[in-house]
Backbone bond lengths (Angstrom), bond angles and torsions (degrees), N, CA, C in turn:
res aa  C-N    CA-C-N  psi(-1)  N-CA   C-N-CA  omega(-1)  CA-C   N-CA-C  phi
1 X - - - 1.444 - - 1.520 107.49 -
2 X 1.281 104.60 154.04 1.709 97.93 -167.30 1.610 77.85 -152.43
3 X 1.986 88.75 144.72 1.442 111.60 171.92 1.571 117.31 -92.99
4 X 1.273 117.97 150.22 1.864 107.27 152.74 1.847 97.16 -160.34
5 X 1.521 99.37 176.72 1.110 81.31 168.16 0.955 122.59 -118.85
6 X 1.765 138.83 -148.20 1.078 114.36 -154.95 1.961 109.16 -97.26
7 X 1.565 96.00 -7.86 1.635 87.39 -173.86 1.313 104.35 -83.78
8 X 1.695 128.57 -5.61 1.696 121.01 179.99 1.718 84.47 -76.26
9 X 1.175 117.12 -59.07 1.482 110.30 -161.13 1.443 103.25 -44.43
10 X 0.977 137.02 -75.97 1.587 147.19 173.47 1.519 125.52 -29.28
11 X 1.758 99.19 -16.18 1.395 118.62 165.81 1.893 93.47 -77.59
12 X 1.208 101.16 -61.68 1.221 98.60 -138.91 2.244 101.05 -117.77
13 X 1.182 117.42 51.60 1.228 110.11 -159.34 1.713 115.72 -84.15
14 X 1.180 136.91 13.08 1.168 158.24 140.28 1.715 118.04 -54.75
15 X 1.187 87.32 -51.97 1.614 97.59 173.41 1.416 97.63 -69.29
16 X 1.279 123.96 -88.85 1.166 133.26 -150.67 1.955 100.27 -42.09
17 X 1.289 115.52 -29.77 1.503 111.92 178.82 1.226 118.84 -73.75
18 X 1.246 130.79 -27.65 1.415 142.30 141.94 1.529 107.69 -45.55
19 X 0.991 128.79 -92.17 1.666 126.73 170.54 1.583 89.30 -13.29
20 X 1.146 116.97 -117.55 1.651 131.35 167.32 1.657 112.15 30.65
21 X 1.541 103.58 -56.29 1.643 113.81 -175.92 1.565 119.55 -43.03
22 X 1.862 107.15 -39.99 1.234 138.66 -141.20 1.692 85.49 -114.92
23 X 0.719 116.01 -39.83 1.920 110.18 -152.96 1.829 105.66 -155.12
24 X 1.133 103.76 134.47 1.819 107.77 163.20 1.392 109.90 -48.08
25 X 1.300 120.89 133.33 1.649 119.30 146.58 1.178 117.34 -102.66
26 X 1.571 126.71 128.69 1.597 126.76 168.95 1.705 100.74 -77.81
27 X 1.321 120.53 140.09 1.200 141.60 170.19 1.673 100.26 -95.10
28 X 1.528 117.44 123.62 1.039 160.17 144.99 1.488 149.30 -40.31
29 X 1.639 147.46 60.73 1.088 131.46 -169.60 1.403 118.20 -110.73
30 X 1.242 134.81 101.62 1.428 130.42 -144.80 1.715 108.44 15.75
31 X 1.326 95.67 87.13 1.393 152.22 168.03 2.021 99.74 35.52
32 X 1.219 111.11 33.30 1.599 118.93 176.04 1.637 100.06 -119.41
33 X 1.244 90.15 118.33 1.554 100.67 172.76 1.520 140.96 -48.02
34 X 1.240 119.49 99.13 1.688 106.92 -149.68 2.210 98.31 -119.82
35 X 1.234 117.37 4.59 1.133 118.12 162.39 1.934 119.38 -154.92
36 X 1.413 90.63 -158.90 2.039 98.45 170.25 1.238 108.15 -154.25
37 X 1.483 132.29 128.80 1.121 128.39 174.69 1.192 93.10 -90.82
38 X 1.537 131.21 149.03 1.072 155.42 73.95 1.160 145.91 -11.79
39 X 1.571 140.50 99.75 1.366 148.44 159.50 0.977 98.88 -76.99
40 X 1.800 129.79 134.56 1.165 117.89 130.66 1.588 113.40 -103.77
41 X 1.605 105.95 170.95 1.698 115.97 -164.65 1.450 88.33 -92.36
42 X 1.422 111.36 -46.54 1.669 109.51 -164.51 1.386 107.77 -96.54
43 X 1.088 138.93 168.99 1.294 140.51 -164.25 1.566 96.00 -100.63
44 X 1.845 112.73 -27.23 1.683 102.77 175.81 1.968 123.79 -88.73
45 X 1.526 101.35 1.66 1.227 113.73 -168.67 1.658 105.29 -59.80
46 X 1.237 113.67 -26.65 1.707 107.83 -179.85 1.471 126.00 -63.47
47 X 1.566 112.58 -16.46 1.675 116.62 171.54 1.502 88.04 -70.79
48 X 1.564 132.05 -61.20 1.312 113.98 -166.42 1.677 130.18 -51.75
49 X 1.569 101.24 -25.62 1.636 88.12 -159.16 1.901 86.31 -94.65
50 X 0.975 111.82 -26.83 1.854 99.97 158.21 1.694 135.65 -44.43
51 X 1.663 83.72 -28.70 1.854 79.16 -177.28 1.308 99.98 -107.88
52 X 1.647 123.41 -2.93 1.465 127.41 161.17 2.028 108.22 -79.36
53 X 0.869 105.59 12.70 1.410 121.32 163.86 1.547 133.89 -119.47
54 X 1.524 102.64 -12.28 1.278 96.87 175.77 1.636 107.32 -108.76
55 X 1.576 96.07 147.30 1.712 104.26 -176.24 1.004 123.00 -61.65
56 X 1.942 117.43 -28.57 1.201 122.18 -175.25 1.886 121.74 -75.87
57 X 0.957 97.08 -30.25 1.639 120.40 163.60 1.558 106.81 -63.95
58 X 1.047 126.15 -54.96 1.268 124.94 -159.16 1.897 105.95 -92.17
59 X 1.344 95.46 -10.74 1.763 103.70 152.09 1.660 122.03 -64.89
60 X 1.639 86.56 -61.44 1.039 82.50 -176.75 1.695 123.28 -70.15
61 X 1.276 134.48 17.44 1.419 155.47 -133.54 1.466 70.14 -117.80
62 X 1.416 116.28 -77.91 1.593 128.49 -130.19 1.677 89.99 -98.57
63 X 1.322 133.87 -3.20 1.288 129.92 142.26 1.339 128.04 -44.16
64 X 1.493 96.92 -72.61 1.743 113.51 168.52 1.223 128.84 -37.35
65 X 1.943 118.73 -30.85 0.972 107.78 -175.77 1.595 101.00 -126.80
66 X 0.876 139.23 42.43 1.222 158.83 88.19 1.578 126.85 -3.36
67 X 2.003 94.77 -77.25 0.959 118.93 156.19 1.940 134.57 -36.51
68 X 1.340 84.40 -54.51 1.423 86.12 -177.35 1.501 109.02 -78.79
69 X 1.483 123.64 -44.33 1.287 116.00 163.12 1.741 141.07 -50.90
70 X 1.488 102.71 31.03 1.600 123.64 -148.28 1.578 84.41 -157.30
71 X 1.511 140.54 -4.66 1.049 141.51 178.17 1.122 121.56 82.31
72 X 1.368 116.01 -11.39 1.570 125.01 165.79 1.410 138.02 -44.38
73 X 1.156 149.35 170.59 1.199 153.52 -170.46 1.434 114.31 42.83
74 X 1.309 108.33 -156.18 1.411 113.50 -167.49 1.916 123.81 -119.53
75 X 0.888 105.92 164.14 1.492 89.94 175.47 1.852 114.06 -106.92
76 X 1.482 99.84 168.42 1.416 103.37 -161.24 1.423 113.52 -47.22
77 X 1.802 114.55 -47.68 1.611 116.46 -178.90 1.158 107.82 -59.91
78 X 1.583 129.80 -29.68 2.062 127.88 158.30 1.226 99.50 -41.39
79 X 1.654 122.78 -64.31 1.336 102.47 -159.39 1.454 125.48 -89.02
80 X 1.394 123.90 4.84 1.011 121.73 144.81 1.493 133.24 -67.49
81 X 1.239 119.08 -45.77 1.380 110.94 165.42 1.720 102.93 -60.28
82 X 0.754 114.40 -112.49 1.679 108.68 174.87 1.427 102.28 33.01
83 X 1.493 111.29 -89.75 1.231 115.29 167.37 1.866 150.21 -50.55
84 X 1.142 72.91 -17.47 2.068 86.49 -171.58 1.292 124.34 98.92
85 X 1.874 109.94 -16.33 1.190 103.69 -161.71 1.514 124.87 -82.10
């Protein structure tokens, strides 16, 4: 994780998104942390780190496996047939 603040980024925010790809950046305002850059590699990675942010998703995350640790649900070759895939 790497710090800066926010007027290098604003110098230079191309760079820093490259940096970003590879590693978190903490954003900086006389030296108290006021954001996070984010790189993504793939251009579709931003639906993921959104629903890795929301609580309601990540309920239902720790439901599921809950669930399955209780013997519940199904396993992947179920849900492929099931499915077709």
């Amino acid at each position: 994780m790497k710090q800066v603040s926010i007027e290098q980024v604003s110098q230079d925010l191309p760079g820093y998104l490259q940096v970003a790809e590879k590693d978190y950046i903490v954003i900086t305002r006389e030296g108290v942390a006021i954001g996070i850059l984010i790189g993504l590699e793939d251009s579709e990675d931003w639906w993921e780190e959104l629903l890795l942010q929301n609580p309601q998703f990540l309920k239902q995350i720790e439901k599921a496996r809950i669930s399955l640790r209780e013997g519940k649900g199904i396993s992947l070759e179920e849900m492929r047939k099931k499915y077709e895939l």
